[in-house]
N, CA, C and O atoms as CSV, one atom per row, in Angstrom:
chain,resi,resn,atom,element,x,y,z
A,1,UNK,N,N,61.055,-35.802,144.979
A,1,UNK,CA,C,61.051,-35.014,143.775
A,1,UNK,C,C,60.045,-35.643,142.817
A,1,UNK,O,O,59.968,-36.871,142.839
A,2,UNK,N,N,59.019,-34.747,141.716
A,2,UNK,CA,C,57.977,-35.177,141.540
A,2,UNK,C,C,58.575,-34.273,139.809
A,2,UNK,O,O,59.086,-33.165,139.646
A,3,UNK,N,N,58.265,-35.192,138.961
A,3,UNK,CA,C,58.468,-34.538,137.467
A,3,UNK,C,C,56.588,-33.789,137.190
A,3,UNK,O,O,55.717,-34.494,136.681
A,4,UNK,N,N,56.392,-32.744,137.511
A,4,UNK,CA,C,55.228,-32.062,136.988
A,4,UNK,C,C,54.741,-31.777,135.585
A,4,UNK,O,O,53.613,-31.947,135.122
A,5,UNK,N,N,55.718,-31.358,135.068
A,5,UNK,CA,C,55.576,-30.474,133.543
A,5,UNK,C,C,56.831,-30.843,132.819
A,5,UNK,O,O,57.903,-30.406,133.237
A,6,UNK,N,N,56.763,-31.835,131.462
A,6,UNK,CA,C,57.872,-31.453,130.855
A,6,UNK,C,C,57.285,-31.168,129.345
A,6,UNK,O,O,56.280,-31.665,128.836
A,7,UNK,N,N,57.993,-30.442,128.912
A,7,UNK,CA,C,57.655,-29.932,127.354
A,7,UNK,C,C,58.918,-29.533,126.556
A,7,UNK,O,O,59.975,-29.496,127.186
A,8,UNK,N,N,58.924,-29.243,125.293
A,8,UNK,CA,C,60.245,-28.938,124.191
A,8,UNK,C,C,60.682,-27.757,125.353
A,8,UNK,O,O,61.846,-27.981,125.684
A,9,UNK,N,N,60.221,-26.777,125.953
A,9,UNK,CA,C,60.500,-25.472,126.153
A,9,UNK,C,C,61.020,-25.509,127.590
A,9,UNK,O,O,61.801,-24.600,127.870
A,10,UNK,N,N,60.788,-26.228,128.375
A,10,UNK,CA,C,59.923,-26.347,130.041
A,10,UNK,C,C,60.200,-27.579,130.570
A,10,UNK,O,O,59.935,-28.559,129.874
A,11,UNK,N,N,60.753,-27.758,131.822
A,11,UNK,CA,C,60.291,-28.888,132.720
A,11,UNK,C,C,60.273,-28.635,134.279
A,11,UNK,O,O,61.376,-28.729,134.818
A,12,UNK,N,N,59.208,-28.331,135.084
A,12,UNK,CA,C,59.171,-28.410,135.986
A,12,UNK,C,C,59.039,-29.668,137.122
A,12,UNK,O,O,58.536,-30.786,137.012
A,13,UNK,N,N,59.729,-28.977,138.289
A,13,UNK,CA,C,60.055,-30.545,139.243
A,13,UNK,C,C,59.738,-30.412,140.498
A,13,UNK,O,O,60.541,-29.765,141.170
A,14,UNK,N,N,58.852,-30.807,141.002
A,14,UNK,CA,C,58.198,-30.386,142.717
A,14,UNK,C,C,59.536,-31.064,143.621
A,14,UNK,O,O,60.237,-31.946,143.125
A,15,UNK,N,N,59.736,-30.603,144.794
A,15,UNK,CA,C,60.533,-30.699,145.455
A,15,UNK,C,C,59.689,-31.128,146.959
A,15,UNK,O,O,58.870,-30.217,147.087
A,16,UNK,N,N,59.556,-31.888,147.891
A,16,UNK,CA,C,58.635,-31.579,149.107
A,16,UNK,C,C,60.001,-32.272,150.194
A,16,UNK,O,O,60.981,-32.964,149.919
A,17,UNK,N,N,59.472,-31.683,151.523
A,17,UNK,CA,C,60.409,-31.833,152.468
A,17,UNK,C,C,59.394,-32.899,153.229
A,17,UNK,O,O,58.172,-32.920,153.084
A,18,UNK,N,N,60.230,-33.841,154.133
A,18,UNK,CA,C,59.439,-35.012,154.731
A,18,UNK,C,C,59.187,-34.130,156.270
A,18,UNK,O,O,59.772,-33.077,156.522
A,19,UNK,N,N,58.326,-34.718,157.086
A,19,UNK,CA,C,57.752,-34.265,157.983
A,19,UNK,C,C,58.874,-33.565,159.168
A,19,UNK,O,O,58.776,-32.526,159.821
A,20,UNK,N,N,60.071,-34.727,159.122
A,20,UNK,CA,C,61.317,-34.560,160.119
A,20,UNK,C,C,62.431,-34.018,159.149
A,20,UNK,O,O,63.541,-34.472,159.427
A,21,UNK,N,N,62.402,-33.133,158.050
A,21,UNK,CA,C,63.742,-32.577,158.001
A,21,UNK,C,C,62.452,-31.063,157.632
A,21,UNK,O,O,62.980,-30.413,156.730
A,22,UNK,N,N,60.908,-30.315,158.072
A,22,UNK,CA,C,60.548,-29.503,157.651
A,22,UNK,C,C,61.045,-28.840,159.088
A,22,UNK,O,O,61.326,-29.497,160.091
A,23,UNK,N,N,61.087,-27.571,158.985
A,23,UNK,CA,C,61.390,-26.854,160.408
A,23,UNK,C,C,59.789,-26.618,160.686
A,23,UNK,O,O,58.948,-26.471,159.799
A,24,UNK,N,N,59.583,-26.612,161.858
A,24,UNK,CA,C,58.076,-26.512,162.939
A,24,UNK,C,C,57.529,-24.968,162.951
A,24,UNK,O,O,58.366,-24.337,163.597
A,25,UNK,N,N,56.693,-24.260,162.603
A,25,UNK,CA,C,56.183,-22.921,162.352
A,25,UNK,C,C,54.778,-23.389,162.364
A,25,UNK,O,O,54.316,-24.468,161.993
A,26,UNK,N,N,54.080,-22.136,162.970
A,26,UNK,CA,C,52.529,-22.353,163.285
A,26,UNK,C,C,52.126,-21.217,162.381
A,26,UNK,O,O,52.880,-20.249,162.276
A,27,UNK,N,N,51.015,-21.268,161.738
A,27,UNK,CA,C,50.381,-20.221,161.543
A,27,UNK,C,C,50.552,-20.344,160.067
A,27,UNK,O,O,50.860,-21.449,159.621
A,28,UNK,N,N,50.322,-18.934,158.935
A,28,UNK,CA,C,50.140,-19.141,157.841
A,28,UNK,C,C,51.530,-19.786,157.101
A,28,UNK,O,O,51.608,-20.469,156.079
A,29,UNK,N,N,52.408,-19.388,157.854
A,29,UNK,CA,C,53.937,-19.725,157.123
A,29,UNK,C,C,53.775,-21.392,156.992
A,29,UNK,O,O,54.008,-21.857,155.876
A,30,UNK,N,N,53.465,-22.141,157.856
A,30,UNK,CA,C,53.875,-23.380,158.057
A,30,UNK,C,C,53.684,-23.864,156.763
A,30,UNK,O,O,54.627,-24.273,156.085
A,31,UNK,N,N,52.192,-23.841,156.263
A,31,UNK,CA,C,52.147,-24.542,154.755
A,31,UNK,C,C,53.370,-24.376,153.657
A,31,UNK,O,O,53.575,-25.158,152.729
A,32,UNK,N,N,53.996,-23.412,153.903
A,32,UNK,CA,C,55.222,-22.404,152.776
A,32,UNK,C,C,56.197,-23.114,152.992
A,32,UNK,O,O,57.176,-22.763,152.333
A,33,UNK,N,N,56.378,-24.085,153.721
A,33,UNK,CA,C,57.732,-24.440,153.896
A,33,UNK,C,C,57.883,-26.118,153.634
A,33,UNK,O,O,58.797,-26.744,154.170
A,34,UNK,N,N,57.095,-26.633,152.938
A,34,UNK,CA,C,57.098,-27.736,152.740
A,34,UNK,C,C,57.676,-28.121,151.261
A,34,UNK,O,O,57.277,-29.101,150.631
A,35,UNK,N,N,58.457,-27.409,150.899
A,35,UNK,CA,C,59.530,-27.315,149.782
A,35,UNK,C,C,59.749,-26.412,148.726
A,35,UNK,O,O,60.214,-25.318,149.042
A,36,UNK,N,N,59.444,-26.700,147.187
A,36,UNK,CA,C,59.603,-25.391,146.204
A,36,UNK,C,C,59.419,-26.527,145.108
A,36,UNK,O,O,59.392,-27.755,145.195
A,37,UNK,N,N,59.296,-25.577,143.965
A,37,UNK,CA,C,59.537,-26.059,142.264
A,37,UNK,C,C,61.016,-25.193,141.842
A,37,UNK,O,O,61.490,-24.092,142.119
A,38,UNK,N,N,61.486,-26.553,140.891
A,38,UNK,CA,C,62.431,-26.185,140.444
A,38,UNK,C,C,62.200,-25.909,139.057
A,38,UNK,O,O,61.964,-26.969,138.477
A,39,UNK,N,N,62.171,-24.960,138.315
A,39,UNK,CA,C,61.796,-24.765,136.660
A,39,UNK,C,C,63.444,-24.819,135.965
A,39,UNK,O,O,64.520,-24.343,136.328
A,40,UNK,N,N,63.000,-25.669,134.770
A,40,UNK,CA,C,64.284,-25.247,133.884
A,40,UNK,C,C,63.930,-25.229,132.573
A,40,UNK,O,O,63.520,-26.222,131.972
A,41,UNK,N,N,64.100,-23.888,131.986
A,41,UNK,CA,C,64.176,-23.491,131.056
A,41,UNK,C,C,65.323,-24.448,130.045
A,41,UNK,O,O,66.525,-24.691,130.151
A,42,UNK,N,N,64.456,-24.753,129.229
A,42,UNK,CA,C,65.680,-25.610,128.416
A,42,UNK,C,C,66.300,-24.978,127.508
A,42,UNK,O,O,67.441,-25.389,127.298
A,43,UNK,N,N,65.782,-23.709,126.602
A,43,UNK,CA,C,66.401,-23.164,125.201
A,43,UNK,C,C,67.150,-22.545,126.284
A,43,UNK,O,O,67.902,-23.390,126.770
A,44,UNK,N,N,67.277,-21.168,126.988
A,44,UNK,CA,C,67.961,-20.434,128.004
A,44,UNK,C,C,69.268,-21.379,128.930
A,44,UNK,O,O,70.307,-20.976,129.453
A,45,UNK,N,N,68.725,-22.626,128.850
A,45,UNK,CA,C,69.897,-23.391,129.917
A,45,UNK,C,C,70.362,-22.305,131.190
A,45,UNK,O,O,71.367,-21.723,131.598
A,46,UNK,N,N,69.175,-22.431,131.452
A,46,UNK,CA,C,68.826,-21.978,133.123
A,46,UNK,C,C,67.566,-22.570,133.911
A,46,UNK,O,O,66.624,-23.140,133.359
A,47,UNK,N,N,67.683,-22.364,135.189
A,47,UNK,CA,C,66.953,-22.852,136.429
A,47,UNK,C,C,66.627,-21.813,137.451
A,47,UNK,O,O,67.488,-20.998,137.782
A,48,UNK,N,N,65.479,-21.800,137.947
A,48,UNK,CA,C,65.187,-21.367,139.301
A,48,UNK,C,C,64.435,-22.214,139.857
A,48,UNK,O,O,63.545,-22.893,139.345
A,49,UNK,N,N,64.909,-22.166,141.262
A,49,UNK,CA,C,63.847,-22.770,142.369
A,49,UNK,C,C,63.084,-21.876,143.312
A,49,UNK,O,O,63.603,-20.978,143.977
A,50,UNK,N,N,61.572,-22.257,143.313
A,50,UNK,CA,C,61.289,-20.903,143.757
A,50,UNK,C,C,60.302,-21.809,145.393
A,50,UNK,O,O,59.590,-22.804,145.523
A,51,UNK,N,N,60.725,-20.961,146.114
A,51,UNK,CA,C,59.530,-21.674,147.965
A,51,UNK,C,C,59.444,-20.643,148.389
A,51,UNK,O,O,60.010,-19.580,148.137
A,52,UNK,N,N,58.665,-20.958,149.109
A,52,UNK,CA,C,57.977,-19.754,149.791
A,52,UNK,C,C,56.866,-18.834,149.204
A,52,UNK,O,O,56.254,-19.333,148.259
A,53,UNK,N,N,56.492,-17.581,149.588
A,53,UNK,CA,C,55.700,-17.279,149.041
A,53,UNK,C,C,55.377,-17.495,147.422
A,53,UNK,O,O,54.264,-17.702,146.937
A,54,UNK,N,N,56.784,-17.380,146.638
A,54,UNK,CA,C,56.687,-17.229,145.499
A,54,UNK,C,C,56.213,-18.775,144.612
A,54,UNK,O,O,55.669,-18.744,143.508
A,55,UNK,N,N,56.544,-20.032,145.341
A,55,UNK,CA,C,56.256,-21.466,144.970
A,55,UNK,C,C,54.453,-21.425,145.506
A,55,UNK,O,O,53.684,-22.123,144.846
A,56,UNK,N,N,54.080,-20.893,146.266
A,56,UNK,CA,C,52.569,-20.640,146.447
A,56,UNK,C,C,51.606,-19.853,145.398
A,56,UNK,O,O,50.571,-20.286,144.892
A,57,UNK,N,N,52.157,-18.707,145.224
A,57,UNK,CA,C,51.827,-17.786,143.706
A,57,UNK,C,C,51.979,-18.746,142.732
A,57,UNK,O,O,50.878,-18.904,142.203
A,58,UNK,N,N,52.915,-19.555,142.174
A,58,UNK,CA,C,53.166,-20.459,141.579
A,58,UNK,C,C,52.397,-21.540,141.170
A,58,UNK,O,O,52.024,-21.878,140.047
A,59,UNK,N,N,52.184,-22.132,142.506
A,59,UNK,CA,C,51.106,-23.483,142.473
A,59,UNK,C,C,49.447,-22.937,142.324
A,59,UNK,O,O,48.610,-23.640,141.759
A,60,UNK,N,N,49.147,-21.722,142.856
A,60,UNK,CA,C,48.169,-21.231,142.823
A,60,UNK,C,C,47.683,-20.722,141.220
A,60,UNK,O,O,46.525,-20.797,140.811
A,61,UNK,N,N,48.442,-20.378,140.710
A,61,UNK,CA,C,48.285,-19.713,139.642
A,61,UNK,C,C,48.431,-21.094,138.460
A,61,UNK,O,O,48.153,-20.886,137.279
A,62,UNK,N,N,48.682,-21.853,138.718
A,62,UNK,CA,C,48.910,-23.752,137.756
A,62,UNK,C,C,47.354,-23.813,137.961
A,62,UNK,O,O,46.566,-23.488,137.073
A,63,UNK,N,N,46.922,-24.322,139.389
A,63,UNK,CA,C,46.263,-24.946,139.839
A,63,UNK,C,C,44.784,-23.963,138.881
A,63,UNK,O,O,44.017,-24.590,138.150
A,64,UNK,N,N,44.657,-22.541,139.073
A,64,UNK,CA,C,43.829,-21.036,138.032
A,64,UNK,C,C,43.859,-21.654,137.126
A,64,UNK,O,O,42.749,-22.130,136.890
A,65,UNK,N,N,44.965,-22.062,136.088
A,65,UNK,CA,C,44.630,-22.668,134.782
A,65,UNK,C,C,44.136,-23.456,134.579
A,65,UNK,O,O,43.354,-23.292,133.642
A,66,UNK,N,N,44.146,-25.048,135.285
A,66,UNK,CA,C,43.576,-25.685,135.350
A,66,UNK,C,C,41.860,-26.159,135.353
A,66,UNK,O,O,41.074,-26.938,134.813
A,67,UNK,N,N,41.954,-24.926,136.520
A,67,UNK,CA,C,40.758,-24.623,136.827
A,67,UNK,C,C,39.460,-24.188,135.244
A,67,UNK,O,O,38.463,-24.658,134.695
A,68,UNK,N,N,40.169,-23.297,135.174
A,68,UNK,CA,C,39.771,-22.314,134.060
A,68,UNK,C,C,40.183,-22.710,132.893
A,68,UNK,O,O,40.431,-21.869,132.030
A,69,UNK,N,N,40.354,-24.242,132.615
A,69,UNK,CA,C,40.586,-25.454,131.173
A,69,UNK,C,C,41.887,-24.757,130.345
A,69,UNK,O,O,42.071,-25.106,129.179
A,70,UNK,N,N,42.671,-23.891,130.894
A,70,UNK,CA,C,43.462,-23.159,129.922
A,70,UNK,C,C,44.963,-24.525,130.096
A,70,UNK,O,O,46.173,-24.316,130.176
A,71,UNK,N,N,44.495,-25.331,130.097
A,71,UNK,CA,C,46.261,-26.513,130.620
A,71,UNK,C,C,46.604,-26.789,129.586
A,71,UNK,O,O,46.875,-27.989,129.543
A,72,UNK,N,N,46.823,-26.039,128.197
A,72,UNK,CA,C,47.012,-26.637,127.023
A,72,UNK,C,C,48.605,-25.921,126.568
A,72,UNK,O,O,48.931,-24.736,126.498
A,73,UNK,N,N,49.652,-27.583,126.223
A,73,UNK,CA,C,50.602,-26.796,126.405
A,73,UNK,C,C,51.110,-25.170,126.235
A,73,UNK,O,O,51.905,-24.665,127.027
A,74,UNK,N,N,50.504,-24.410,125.039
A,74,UNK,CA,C,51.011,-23.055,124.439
A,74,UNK,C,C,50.620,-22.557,126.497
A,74,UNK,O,O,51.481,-22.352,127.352
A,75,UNK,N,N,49.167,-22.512,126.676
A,75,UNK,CA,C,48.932,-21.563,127.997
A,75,UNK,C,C,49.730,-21.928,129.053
A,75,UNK,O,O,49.937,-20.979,129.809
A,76,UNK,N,N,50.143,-22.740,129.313
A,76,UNK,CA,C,50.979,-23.491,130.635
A,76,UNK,C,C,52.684,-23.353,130.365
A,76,UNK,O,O,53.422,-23.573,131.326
A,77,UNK,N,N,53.232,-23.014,129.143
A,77,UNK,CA,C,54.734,-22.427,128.511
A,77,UNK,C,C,54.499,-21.121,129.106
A,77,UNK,O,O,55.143,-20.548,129.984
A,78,UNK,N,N,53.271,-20.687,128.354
A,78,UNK,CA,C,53.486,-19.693,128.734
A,78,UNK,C,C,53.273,-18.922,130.142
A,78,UNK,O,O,53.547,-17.749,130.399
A,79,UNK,N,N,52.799,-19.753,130.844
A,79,UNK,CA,C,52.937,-19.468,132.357
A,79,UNK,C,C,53.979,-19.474,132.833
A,79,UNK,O,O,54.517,-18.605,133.519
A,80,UNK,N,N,54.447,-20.713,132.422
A,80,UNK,CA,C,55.469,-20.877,133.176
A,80,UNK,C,C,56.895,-19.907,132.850
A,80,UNK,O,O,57.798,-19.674,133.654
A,81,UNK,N,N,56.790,-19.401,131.340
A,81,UNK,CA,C,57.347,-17.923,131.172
A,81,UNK,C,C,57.906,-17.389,131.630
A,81,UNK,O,O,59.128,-17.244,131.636
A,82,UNK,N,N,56.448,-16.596,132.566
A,82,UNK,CA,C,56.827,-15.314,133.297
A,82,UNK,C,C,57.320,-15.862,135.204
A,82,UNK,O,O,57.147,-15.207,136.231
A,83,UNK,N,N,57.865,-17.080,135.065
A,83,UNK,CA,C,58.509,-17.247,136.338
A,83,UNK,C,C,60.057,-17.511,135.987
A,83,UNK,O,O,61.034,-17.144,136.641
A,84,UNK,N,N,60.029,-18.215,134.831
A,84,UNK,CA,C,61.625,-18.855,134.229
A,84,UNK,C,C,62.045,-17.231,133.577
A,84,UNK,O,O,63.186,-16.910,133.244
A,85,UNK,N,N,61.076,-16.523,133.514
A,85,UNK,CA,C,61.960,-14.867,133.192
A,85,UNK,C,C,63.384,-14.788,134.236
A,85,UNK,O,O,64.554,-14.425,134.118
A,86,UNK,N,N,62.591,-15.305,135.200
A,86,UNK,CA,C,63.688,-14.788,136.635
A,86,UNK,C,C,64.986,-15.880,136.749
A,86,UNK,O,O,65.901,-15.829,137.571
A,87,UNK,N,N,64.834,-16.636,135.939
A,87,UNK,CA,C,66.179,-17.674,136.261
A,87,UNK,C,C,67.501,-16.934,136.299
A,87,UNK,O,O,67.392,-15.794,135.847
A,88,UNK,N,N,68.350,-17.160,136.585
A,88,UNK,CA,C,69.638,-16.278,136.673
A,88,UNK,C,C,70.820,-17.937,136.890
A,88,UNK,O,O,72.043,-17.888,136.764
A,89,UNK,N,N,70.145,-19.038,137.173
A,89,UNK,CA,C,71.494,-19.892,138.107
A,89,UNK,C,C,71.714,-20.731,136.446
A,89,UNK,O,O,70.708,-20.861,135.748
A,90,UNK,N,N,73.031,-21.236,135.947
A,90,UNK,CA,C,72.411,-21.888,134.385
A,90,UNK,C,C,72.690,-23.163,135.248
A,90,UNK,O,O,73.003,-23.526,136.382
A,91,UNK,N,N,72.348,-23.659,133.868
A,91,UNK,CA,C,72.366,-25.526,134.069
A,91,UNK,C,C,73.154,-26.129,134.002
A,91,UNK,O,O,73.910,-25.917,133.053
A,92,UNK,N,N,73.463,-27.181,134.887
A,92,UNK,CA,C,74.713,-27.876,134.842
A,92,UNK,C,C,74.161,-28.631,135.123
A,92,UNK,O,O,73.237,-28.718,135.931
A,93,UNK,N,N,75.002,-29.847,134.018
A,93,UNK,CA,C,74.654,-31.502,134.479
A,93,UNK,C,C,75.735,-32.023,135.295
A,93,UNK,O,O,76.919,-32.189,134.999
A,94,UNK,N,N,75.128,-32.245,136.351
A,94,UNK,CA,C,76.701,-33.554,137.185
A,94,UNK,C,C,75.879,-35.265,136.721
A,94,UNK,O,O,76.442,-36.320,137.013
């Protein structure tokens, strides 16, 4: 587990699977399965974890901002936004 992004609003958390607990798939899937991000919305006190295609859209679309100098917290909240829209699970601390 990897702390990516934390901010007043936001903290995202990479998740990756080790070589022997990933399941074996050839082809475009294989890259998709090497874990997810977990986002948590802090004002909302909710979470989603998103893998698979949607943690690819995800990293792809970080990686666009970056690219394109927009990594300044307001643009990167607000990216991260329109994925924590979808949270539904809330937060619980154990």
């Amino acid at each position: 587990m990897h702390m990516l992004y934390n901010s007043e609003a936001y903290a995202v958390l990479q998740f990756e699977l080790s070589a022997g607990t990933a399941p074996s798939t050839e082809g475009p899937e294989a890259a998709l399965v090497r874990g997810g991000y977990e986002i948590i919305d802090k004002a909302a006190r909710r979470e989603i974890y998103l893998e698979g295609l949607l943690a690819e859209r995800f990293r792809e679309g970080a990686q666009a901002l970056v690219a394109a100098g927009e990594s300044t917290q307001e643009h990167v909240d607000e990216f991260i936004a329109g994925f924590a829209g979808l949270a539904q699970q809330p937060l619980v601390m154990h």
